[in-house]
C-alpha angles and dihedrals in degrees: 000000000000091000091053083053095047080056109042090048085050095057097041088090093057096043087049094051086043096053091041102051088043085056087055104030097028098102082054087078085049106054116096104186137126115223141187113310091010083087094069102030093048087034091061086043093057102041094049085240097151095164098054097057092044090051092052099043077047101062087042090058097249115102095167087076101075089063104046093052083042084050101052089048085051095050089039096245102114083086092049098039091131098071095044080057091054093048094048091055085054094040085049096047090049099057087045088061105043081047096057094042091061101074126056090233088093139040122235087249092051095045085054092046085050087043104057098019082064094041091054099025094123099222096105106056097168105101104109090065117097087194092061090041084098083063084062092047107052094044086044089053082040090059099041086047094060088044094058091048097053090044084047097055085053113119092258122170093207097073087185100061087049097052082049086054096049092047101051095045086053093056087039083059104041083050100050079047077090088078093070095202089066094065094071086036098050088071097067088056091054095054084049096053096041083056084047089055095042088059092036091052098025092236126177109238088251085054091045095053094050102044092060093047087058122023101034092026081138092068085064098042097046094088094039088046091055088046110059096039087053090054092035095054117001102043117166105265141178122355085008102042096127085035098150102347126181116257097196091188089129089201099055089048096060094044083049084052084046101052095031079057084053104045100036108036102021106036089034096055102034095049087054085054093053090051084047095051082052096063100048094156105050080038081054098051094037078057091053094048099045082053093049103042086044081058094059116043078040087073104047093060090227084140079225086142118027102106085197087069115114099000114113110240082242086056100047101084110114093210090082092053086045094055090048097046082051096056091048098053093050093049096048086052105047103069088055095041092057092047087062098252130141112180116229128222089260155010132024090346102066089073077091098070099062093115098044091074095071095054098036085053086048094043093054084043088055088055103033083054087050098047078054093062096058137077124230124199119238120245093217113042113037094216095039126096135203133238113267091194085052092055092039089051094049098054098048083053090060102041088053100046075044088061101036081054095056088040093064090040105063085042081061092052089054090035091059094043084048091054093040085049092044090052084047102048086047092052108047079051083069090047115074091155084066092059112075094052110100101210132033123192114206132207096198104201095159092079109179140131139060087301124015101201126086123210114228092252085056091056094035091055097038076057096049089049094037103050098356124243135079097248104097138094143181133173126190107244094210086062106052099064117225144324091034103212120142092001088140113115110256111277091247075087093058088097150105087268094067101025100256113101083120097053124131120198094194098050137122114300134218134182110222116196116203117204131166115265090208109037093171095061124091112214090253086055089042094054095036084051091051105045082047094053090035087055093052091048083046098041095042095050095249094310093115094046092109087072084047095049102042091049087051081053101057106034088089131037115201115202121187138202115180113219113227135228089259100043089048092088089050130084102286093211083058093052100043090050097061114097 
């Protein structure tokens, strides 16, 4: 009996992490859109045109790929991505976890806070794209990576299990390289590590730095080796040639650090506290439950939640954790920083976060270490104190039901474009007469969805599916500036890649108004109303699809207006605005 409960207590991390992460990420298995480059790369997937995706990854300078998304049509998991994606959020939260658990720098609380708070932190709103999964793959390699190299500088009698271990986590590493921004954040985690061997191995500083140097030399080589392989053979071509370029202005690359700091932690964070603070009752009750449950777990002396346990007094300082959460967030923003890129708060931009997650969670860890090691006095008795681990537990428990908030939140958003899409897609079906025109301009007054803007190839492969053929446009006016003239993409696009080889650009042209179906319905109502409707169609076996169908009908409204022959040398945006 005792052994079931050691196991049971030893699992409870992971099945908190698990829970957690499902009540954040849970709508992502749900959506069924289909967003931005998801067009061309399914579209590849579905069409067996194998050449086409590897010329594009190619010319990215990532040839490889070609071959995940290939793999994951081969293994039948490019139409259930989503929940790869899913999986890969939990995967990634557990290695963080047992990674953390392996020093004595954290304790196992703290590991767990760092573990969940960096799986739901909303920063990286990209999820629901099957063309960013390989983002989730390679961190999720990175991580596991580190996992195996701190297991493998355990004292271990077995050396060949160690030198495995060190193998296998060296090509984990070289392959989540792919992923460019992990080669200025893997350095923080071998200095980490070589901190990690020094205590292991009780090394002066002067052993420990030669030891890695040369010992575990391939540790350092590893990113410059990645490097210059990936210039020397797979360099960024065609359509994709300045792909990611370095800007070395120094001084735009620290205002880019400051404003990625700003949209990313601060915005980010402080966004997911004004949705709690909406939501005071569920946020009361979450209070009461954290209290009751530290209570608990207080009394039965399982050191669960005393974020002191297992940390040395001499190791118990924050400004250490401070300092590292520090280094991380610096070096998950720089890359980005030097290719010119600031994330935004949401949509296709905030692929751009992923590696901000990890730091924030070690940041609020650092504080929340540091708010332990002080003493507050009680309100209500002048010599009694109050638990600094009870304050510290209930406001992690706050932070992270403030994330998991903002989290659904931003699913509710996708969730909400996929259904208006979807109306769209099912009405210009209807409409034949709608078929023969070439470009359609669109006043897109249904804004909703992480990003509210749609690329031309969006527009040009919802058409193909829609109608067949690669011989249709259409651009957003809000988006072109004024006066419109020439807006249309260079005619190097006009090709099989982005549905288009048929395209004539002087073709017929036809103003398209969106409007919402339902006016009266928030997102949140629109979405609620859908996934009711979508489980009676599910639950009846088809029978209730009419409601399903008739409420897809009407989201959207679609109003047309044809430009003449006359009207097509004229500002599009002019014309589509007469009545």
């Amino acid at each position: 009996m005792i052994t079931i409960l050691n196991r049971m207590r030893s699992a409870l991390p992971y099945l908190l992490i698990t829970i957690v992460v499902l009540l954040a990420h849970g709508l992502l298995v749900f959506n069924n859109g289909v967003f931005w480059d998801d067009w061309l790369v399914k579209g590849f997937l579905d069409d067996g045109n194998w050449y086409l995706l590897r010329d594009m990854t190619s010319e990215m300078g990532l040839p490889i790929l070609a071959y995940f998304f290939g793999g994951l049509k081969l293994f039948g998991l490019s139409d259930h991505f989503k929940t790869v994606a899913l999986l890969l959020i939990i995967f990634s939260a557990f290695c963080i976890y047992q990674a953390g658990s392996q020093t004595s720098w954290l304790s196992r609380p703290e590991a767990l806070l760092i573990a969940i708070v960096s799986a739901v932190y909303p920063a990286f709103q990209t999820t629901v794209l099957l063309s960013t999964l390989q983002y989730l793959f390679f961190y999720f390699l990175f991580l596991f990576a580190i996992l195996l190299s701190f297991i493998a500088e355990k004292n271990s009698t077995y050396k060949s299990h160690k030198v495995l271990l060190a193998l296998t986590a060296s090509l984990l590493f070289f392959l989540s390289f792919n992923l460019n921004s992990l080669l200025v954040y893997y350095f923080p985690f071998l200095a980490l590590l070589s901190l990690y061997i020094k205590e292991q191995r009780q090394f002066s500083w002067t052993k420990i730095i030669t030891f890695i140097s040369v010992r575990r030399a391939h540790l350092v080589v590893l990113p410059f080796a990645y490097w210059v392989i990936k210039k020397l053979f797979f360099p960024t071509h065609g359509l994709y040639e300045k792909y990611n370029a370095l800007d070395l202005n120094a001084y735009s690359a620290i205002i880019r650090i400051r404003q990625t700091i700003t949209t990313a932690a601060h915005k980010q964070t402080s966004n997911s506290l004004y949705q709690l603070l909406e939501l005071p009752f569920l946020w009361g009750a979450l209070l009461v439950s954290t209290y009751v449950l530290y209570s608990r777990f207080k009394s039965t002396h399982n050191g669960f939640i005393d974020f002191g346990v297992q940390i040395a007094p001499h190791k118990r300082e924050s400004k250490w954790l401070f300092v590292f959460g520090l280094l991380l967030l610096v070096s998950g923003i720089f890359p980005y920083a030097m290719a010119g890129i600031v994330p935004s708060t949401s949509g296709w931009n905030t692929r751009h976060s992923l590696l901000i997650g990890l730091p924030m969670a070690v940041l609020i860890a650092a504080a929340l270490r540091y708010l332990c090691n002080r003493e507050f006095k009680s309100f209500h008795n002048k010599s009694g104190v109050i638990v600094p681990e009870l304050i510290s537990a209930l406001v992690a428990s706050s932070l992270i039901f403030a994330f998991v908030i903002s989290s659904i939140s931003f699913y509710v958003d996708w969730q909400a474009r996929a259904i208006k899409d979807q109306s769209v897609r099912e009405q210009l079906s209807q409409q034949i007469h709608l078929k023969p025109f070439s470009i359609y301009w669109i006043k897109d007054d249904f804004l909703v969805g992480g990003d509210t803007y749609y690329n031309f190839y969006e527009w040009s492969s919802m058409f193909k599916k829609i109608w067949g053929g690669q011989s249709r446009i259409a651009m957003q006016l809000e988006y072109l500036g004024r006066p419109i003239s020439h807006k249309l993409p260079p005619p190097k696009v006009f090709s099989n890649r982005y549905n288009l080889a048929e395209f004539n650009p002087k073709g017929r042209q036809i103003c398209l108004n969106i409007r919402p179906g339902f006016p009266e319905l928030s997102k949140k109502d629109l979405v609620l109303q859908y996934f009711y409707l979508r489980a009676r169609a599910f639950f009846y076996a088809g029978s209730q699809t009419a409601p399903l169908n008739e409420f897809l009908n009407r989201a959207a409204r679609i109003d047309t207006k044809v430009i003449s022959t006359d009207e097509a040398a004229l500002d599009p945006a002019e014309v589509c605005s007469r009545s």
